[in-house]
N, C-alpha and C positions, 0 to 999 in steps of 0.2 A: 454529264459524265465527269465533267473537269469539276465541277460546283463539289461535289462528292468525297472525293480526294483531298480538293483546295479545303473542306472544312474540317477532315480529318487533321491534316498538313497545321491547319490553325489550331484545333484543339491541344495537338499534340506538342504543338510552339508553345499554350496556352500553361499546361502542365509542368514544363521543363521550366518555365520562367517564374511557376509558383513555387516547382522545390527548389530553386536557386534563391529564391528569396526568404523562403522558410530557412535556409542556411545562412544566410548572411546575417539575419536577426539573431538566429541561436548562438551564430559563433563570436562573429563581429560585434553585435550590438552588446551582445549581454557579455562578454569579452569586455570591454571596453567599460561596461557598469560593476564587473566584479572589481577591476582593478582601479577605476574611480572610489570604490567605497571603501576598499581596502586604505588605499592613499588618503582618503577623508578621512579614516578612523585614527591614523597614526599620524595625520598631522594635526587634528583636533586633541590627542589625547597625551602623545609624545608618548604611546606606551607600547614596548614592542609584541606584548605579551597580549593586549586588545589588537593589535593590529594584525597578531597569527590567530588568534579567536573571530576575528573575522574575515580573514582568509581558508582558516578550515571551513567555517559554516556557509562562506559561497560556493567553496568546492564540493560540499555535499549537495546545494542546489544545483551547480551546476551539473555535476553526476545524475541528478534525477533528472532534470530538462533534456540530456544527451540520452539518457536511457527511457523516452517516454515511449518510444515504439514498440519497446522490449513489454513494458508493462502495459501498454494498450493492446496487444496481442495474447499478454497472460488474463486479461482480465476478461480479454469477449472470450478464450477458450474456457475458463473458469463458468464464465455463466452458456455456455453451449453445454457444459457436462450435465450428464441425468444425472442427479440426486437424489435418486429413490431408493429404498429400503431393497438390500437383495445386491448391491455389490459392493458389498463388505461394510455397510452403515448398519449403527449396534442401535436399535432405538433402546431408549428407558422407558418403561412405561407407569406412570404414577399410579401407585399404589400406599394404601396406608399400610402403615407397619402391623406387623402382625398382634396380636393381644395375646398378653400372657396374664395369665390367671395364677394367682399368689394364693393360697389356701390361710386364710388367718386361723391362728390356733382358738379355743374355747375354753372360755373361765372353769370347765372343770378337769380339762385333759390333762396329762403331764407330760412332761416331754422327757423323752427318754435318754441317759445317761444322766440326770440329775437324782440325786439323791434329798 
């Protein structure tokens, strides 16, 4: 009865110390690596204009690394949707072009309006 609970009790201990640690990586660690390379790039380069070129381009990583729940959730509903023909998908269906038949004129007709 007690074993039941007590391994719930653990699992659930189990869980709260794996998102706590998933945050600490995201924020702290990689925190800590954006503005290490930022500081690497402007003191290797002395240039202030490299050193906001690599401060924009971590901030867009880190923008996606923050936002990976958002897109892990668009992606499995994306592939749960039916994509079958009939709610509102236009299929093309390959076909060759139609023939058109040109009438070539004959070495003895005339063509009319000439004189």
């Amino acid at each position: 009865m007690y074993s039941t609970s007590l391994a719930a009790g653990i699992i659930n201990d189990l869980t709260g110390l794996g998102k706590d640690l998933k945050t600490l990586l995201t924020v702290v660690v990689l925190g800590i690596i954006y503005v290490a390379s930022v500081g690497a790039t402007w003191a290797a380069t002395r240039s202030m204009l490299k050193a906001g070129v690599a401060a924009a381009g971590g901030a867009v990583v880190m923008g996606i690394i923050a936002s990976q729940a958002t897109i892990t959730d668009k992606t499995a509903e994306e592939f749960e949707k039916d994509h079958t023909v009939g709610q509102g998908v236009v299929r093309v269906i390959d076909t060759s072009p139609p023939t058109v038949l040109v009438a070539s004129p004959t070495a003895g007709s005339e063509r009319p309006g000439r004189v």
